[in-house]
N, C-alpha and C positions, 0 to 999 in steps of 0.2 A: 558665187562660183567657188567651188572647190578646184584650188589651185596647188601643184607638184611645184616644187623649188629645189633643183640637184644645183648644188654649190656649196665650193669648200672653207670659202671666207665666211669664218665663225662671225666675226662683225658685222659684214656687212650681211651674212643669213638674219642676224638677230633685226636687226635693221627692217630687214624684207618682209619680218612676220609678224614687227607688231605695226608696220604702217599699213598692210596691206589687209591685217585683220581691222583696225581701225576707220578703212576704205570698205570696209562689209563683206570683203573675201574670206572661205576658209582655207588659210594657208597651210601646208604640210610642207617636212624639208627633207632632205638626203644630202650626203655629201658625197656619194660615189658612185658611179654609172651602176655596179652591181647593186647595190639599194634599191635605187630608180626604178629597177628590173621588177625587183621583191614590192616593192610599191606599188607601181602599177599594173604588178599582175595581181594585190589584193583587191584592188578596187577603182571604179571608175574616177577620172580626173575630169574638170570643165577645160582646165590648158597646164600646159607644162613652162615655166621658166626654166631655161635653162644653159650653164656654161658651159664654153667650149673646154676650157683646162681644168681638166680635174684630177684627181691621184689616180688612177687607174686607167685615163684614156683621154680620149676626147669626145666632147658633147657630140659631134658629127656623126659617132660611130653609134652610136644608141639613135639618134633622129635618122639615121639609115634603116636600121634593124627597125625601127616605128613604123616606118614609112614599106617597107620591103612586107611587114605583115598587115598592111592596109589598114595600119591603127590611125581613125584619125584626128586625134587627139589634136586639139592647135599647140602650137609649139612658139614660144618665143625667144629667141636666142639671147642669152644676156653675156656679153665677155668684153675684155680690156681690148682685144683683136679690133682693130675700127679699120684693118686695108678692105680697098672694095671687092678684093679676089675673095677674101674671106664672107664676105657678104654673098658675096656672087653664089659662092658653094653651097653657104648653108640655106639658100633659098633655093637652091638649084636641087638638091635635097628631099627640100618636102617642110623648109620653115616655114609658117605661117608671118614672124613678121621679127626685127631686128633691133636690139636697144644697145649704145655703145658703151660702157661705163667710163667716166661717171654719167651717173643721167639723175633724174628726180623723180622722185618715187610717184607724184601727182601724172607724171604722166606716163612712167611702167603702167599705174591703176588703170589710167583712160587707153590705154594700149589693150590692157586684158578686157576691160569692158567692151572694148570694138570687138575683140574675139569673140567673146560670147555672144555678139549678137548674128556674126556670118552662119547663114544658113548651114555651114558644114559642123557647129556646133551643136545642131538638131534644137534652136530656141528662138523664137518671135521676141521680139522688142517688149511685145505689151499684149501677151496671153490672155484671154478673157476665157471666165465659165462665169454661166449662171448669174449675172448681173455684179461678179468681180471681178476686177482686172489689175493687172499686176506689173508696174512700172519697173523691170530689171534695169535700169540706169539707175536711178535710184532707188531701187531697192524697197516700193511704195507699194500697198494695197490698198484697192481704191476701191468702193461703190459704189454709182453715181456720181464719180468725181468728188464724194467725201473720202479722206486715208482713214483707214482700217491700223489701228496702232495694234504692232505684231514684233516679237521679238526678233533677231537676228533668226533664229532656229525654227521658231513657228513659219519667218518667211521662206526659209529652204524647205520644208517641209511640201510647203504651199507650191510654192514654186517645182518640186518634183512632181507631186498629183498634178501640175496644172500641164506641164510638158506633154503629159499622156495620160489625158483628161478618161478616156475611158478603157485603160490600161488598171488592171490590179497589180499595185506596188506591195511585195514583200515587205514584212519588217526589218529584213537585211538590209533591202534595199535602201529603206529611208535613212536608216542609222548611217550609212555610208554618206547621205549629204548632212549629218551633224555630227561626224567623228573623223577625227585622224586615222589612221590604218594603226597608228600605234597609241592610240587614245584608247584609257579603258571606258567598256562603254554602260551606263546604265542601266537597268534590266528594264525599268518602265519608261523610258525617259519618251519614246515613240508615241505611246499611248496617251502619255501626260501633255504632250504638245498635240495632237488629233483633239484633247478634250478641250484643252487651250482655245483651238480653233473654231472648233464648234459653237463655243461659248460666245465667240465673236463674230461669227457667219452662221451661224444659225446650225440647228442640230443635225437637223439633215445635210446641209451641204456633202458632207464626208460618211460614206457608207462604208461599216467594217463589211466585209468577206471574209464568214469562219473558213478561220482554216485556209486562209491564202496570203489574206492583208487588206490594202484600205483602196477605196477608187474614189473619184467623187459620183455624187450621184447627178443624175441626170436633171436637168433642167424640168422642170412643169410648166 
């Protein structure tokens, strides 16, 4: 899951990005509602964390504006704020779900993984094509119940074709689920993970589309 994190605690940011990269998310961060903005309008998010107090506002006013443009991004509130009024609003809003600080990072992770799995995330639990299936809880590619050993990056790859199995995915597209908005990006790196996969799902599984990008191919 590529994951947005607007917060201004340098610390506790650093904190958020290498345990939550560690838990198999791609984290990105911002510290101020105007970022956020520039952020998520480069490119799609799987959920947003996010603080109420920040230098320029409050979290509220951005998960208004989200919600006011029918973005529906899940949202997870994260602040020091723990009254129920404040709870009340930010669900009342358009939050998807509420963590108080302090809290523990093992269950921020199991919090965003239940996100990703609610229908309004556009993702099934356990995607299957073509006799592979793919365990997003843990992060597992399976065939026949044997795992499929796959890099972090080969599985978001995987995991995008599998979303929208007979969808052709741009190569913007995919670099968007192995890059930060502010990561420089590879010029082959798409390509070299497609061959990656192939190698390990057989060569057809993944059909290039000149001149479009990649789908998977159809079942026999």
């Amino acid at each position: 899951m590529r994951i947005l994190i607007v917060e201004d605690d340098a610390v506790l940011l650093d904190g958020l990005q290498v345990g939550l990269r560690l838990a198999g998310f791609s984290p990105e961060s911002v510290a101020t509602i105007d970022d956020a903005r520039g952020a998520l309008a480069a490119g799609r998010f799987d959920a947003l964390v996010l603080d109420l107090m920040l230098p320029d506002g409050s979290g509220l006013d951005l998960l208004a504006e989200l919600r006011a443009a029918r973005d529906p991004v899940p949202v997870l509130l994260l602040t020091a704020r723990d009254r129920p009024a404040d709870k009340v609003r930010g669900l009342d809003l358009g939050a998807d779900d509420y963590l108080g600080k302090p809290f523990e990072l093992t269950e921020l992770a199991a919090r965003l993984r239940a996100l990703g799995r609610r229908p309004a995330a556009m993702t099934e639990t356990q995607p299957a094509w073509n006799g592979v299936t793919l365990d997003l809880a843990c992060m597992l590619a399976l065939r026949g119940g044997t795992p499929i050993q796959l890099s972090p990056r080969e599985f978001s790859v995987l995991r995008a074709l599998m979303a929208r199995p007979r969808a052709i995915l741009s190569k913007n597209q995919l670099e968007e689920q192995l890059y930060g908005w502010q990561e420089e990006i590879d010029s082959n790196a798409v390509e070299v993970h497609v061959h990656k996969l192939r190698a390990k799902l057989g060569h057809g599984f993944i059909e290039t589309v000149r001149g479009a990008g990649y789908r998977l191919a159809e079942p026999q």
